[in-house]
C-alpha positions in Angstrom: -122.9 73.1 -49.5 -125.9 74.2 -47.3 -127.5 71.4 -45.8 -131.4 71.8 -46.3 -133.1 71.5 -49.5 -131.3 74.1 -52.3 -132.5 76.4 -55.0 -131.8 76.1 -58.8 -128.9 78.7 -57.5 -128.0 76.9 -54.6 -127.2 73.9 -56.5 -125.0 75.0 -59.2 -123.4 77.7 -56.3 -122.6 73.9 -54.5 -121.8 72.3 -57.4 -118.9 75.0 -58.5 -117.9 75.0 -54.8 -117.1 71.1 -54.7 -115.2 71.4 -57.9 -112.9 73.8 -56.5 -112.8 72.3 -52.8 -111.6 69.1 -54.8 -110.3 69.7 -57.8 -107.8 67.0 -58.2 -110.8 64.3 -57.8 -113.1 65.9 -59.8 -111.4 67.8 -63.0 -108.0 65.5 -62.3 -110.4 62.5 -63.0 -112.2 63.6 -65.7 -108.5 65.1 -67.4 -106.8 61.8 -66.6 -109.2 59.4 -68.1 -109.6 62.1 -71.4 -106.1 62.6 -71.6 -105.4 58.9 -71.5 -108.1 57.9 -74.2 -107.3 60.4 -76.6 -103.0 59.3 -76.4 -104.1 56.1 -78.5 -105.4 57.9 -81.3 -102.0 60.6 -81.2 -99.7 58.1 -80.8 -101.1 55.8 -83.3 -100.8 58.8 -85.6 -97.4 59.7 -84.9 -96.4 56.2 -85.2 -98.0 56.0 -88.5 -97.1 59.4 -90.1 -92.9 58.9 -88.9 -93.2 55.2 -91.1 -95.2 54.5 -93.2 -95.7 58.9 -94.7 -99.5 59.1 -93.2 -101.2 62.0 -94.2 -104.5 63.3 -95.5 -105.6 64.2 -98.9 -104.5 67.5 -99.5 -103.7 67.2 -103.0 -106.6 68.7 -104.5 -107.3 66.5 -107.5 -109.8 65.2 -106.7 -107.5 61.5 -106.5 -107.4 59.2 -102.9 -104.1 57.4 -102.9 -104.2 54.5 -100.6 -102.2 56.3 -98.2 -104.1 59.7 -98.0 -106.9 56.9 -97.6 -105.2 55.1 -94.5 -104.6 58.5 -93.5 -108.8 59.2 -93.5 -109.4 56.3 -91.9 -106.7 56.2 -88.9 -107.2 60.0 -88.3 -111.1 59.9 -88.2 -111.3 56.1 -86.7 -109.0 56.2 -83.8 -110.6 59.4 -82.6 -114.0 57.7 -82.3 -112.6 55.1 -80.8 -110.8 56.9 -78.2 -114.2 58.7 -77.6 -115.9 55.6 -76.8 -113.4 55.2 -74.6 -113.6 58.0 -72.9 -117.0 57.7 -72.5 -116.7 54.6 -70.7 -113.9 56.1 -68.6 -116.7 59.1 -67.8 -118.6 56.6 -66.2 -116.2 55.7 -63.5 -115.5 59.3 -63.4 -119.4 60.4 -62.6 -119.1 57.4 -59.9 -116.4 59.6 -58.2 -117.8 62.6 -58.2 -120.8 61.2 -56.4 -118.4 60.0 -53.6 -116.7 63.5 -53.8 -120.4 65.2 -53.5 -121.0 63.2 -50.6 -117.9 63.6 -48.8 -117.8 67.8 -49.6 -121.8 67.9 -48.0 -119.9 66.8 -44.6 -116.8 69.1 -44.9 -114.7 66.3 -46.4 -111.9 66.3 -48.9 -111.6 63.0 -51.0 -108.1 62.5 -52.7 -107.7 60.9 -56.6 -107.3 57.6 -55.2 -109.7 58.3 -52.0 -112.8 58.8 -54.4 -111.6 55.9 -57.0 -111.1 53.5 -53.8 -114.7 54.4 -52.6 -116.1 52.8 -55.9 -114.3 49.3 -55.0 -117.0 46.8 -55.6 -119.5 48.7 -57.7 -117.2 49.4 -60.5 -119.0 46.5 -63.0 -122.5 47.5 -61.4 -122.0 50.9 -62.7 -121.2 49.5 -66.2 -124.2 47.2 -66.1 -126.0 50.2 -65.0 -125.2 52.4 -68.0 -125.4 49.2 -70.5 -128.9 48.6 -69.1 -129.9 52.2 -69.9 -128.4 52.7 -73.2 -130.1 49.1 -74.1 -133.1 50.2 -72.9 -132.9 53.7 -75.3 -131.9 51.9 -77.7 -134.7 49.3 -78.0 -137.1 52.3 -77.6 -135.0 54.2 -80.8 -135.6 51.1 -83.1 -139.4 50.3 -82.1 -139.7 53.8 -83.3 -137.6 53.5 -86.5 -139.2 50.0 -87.7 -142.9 51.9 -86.6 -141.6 54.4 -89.3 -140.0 51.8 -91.9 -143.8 50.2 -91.7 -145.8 53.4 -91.8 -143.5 54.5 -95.0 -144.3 51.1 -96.6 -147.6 50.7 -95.6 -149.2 54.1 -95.5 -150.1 57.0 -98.0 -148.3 60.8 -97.6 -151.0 62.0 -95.9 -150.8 59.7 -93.2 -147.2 59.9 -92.9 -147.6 63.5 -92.7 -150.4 63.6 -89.8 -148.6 60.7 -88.2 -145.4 62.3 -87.9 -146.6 65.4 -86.9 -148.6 63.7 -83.7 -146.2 61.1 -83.2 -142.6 63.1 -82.9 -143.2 65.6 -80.3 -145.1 62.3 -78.4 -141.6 60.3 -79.1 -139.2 63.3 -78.0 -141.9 63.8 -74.8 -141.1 60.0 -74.5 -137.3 60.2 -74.4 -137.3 63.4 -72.0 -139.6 61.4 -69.7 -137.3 58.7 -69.7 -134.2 60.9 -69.4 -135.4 62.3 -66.6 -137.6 59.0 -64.2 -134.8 56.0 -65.3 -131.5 58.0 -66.8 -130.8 61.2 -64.4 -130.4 60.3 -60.9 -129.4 56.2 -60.8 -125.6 56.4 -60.2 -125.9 58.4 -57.1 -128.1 55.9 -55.5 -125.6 53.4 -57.0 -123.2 54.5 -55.6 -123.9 56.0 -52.3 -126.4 53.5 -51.0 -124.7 50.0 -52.2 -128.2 49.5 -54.7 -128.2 47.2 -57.5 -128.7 47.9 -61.0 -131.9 47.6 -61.2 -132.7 49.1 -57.4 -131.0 51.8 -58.0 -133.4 52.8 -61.6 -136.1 52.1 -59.1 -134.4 54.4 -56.9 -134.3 57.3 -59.1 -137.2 56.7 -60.7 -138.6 57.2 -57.0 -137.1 60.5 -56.0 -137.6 61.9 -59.1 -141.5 61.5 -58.2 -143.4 65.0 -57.8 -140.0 66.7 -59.0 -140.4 66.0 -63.0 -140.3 69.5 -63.9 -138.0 71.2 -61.4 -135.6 68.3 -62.5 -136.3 68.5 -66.1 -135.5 72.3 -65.8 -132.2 71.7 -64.1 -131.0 69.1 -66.4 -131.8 71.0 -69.7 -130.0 74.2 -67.9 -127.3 72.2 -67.0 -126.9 70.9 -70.8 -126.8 74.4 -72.2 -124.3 75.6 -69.7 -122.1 72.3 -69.9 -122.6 72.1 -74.2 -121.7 75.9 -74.5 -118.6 76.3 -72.0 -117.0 72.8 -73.9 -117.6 74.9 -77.6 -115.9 77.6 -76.1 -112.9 75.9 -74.9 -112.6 73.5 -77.9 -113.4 75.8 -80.6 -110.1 77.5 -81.0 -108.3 73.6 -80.9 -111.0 72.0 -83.6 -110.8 74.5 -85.7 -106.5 74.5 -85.5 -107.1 70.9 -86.4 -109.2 71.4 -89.1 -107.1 74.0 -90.7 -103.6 73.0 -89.9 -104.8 69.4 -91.2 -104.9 71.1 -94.4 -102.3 73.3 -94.4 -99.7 70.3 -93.2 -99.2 68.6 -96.0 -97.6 65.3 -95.0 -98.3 65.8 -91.1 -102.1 66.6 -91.6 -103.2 63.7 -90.0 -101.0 63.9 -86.6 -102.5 67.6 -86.4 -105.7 67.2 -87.3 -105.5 63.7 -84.5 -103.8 65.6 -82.3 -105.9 69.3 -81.9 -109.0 67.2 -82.2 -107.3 65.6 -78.9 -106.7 68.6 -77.1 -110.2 69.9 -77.7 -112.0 66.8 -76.4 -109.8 67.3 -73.2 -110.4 70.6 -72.4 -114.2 70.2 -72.9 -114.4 67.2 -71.0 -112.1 68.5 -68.0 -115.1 71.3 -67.5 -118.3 68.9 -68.5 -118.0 65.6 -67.2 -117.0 66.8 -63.7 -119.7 69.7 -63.7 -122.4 67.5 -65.4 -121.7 64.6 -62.3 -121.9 67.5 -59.5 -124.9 69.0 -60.6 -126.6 65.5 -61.0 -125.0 64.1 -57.6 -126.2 67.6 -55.6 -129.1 67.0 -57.1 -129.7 63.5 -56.0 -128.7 65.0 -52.2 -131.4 67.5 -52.4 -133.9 65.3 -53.8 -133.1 63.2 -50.5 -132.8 66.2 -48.3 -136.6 67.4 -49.6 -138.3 64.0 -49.5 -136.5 62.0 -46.7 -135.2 64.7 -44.2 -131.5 63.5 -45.4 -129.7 67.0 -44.2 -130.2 66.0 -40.8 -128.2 62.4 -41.3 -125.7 64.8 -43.4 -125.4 67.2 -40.4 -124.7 64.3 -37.9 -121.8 63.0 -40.4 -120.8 66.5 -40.2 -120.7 66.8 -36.7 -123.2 70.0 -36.3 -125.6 67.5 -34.6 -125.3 65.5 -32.1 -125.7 61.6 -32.9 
């Protein structure tokens, strides 16, 4: 990637460019943990279909036996539960890719167990990191819903009506905010400057100062291009699932569990890695515009002398 500060084209150009300098660390990652999450749910299936005749309700009258019940259950449950999963195995993954980022800026390759080594020691930080966030957005979520709960109790409909109509876009403009000062750019700094949990919000919060809207921008971008390419490459899979689960009969389930699986794999093998570039060039341009970082970069890389 150049070293000096980069262009909305410059950025996605580097982050494409790290993914396929290091593709093992970035989209092996991201496959590996996917591909491991999702196995519980299509082996649970399979188990359960082979003994005990799982399936779905495909009967069409309208009557749930309490196996095309199970079925329901197992086939909808474990795949949210290998989701959350996943998503906690993303997080690891996005801690990677900042390492990889780093390493690629000097001319560095980073192997599987290279960039998974480099997050010894601030493997629970990054958990506490992302638990402290999501507590946070939660909190804000339910002083907003119990504000409603009152205002519905409370108020007339025409109060409702101008309150809500003054009070959502100022809650969405809220969240975005957030997104962007606390959310976007704290792993990074976890990661690449041995920050706390809290230091490293700080930190992001910092170098996102004077760059709200250029970051905003980039983020959204990056959301559209990430949320479109994973439709695209689990479309044909979801809807295979949805069909065949259907068209089965006793083996709906383990289809349905199992192109539901393969969808969520092939999306996340092209978002999570892309999403966590993007973000991590990001964070190295922030520090390259405010702090003069490219020249430290160039004397890792050896172009200047130390």
């Amino acid at each position: 990637m150049p070293l000096h500060p980069l262009s909305l084209g410059a950025i996605y150009d580097a982050s494409f460019r790290i993914i396929r300098f290091n593709p093992k660390a970035t989209v092996g990652s991201a496959v590996l943990v996917a591909a491991v999450a999702m196995a519980i749910p299509v082996l649970l299936t399979a188990v359960l279909t082979f003994t005990v005749g799982l399936t779905l309700d495909t009967s069409g009258t309208g009557e749930i036996s309490d196996t095309d019940l199970l079925g329901t259950l197992v086939a909808y449950g474990s795949v949210g539960l290998a989701s959350v999963l996943q998503s906690i195995g993303i997080i690891f993954v996005t801690g990677m890719v900042a390492h990889v980022t780093k390493a690629a800026a000097v001319g560095r390759r980073l192997s599987l167990g290279e960039a998974w080594a480099a997050t010894h020691g601030r493997r629970w930080r990054l958990v506490g990191l992302a638990t402290v966030l999501g507590l946070a957005l939660t909190v804000i979520i339910a002083v907003y819903v119990v504000f409603w709960v009152l205002l519905v109790v409370l108020a007339d409909v025409v109060v409702i009506v101008v309150v809500g109509l003054l009070s959502v876009p100022l809650f969405l403009a809220l969240l975005t905010w957030f997104w962007i000062r606390f959310y976007y750019l704290p792993v990074p700094a976890l990661m690449l400057e041995r920050l706390g949990v809290l230091s490293s919000i700080g930190r992001g919060y910092r170098l996102t100062r004077d760059q709200f809207w250029r970051t905003l921008g980039i983020g959204l971008l990056t959301v559209l291009i990430a949320g479109t390419a994973a439709q695209v490459l689990s479309f044909p899979f979801s809807l295979v699932a949805q069909i065949g689960s259907l068209a089965a009969g006793e083996y709906g389930a383990l289809v349905f569990v199992l192109g539901t699986a393969i969808a969520q794999v092939l999306s996340t093998a092209f978002v999570a890695p892309f999403s966590a570039a993007v973000t991590s060039v990001q964070y190295l341009d922030q520090r390259m515009r405010k702090e003069a970082y490219d020249v430290e970069l160039m004397r890792e890389a050896g172009v200047l002398d130390t």
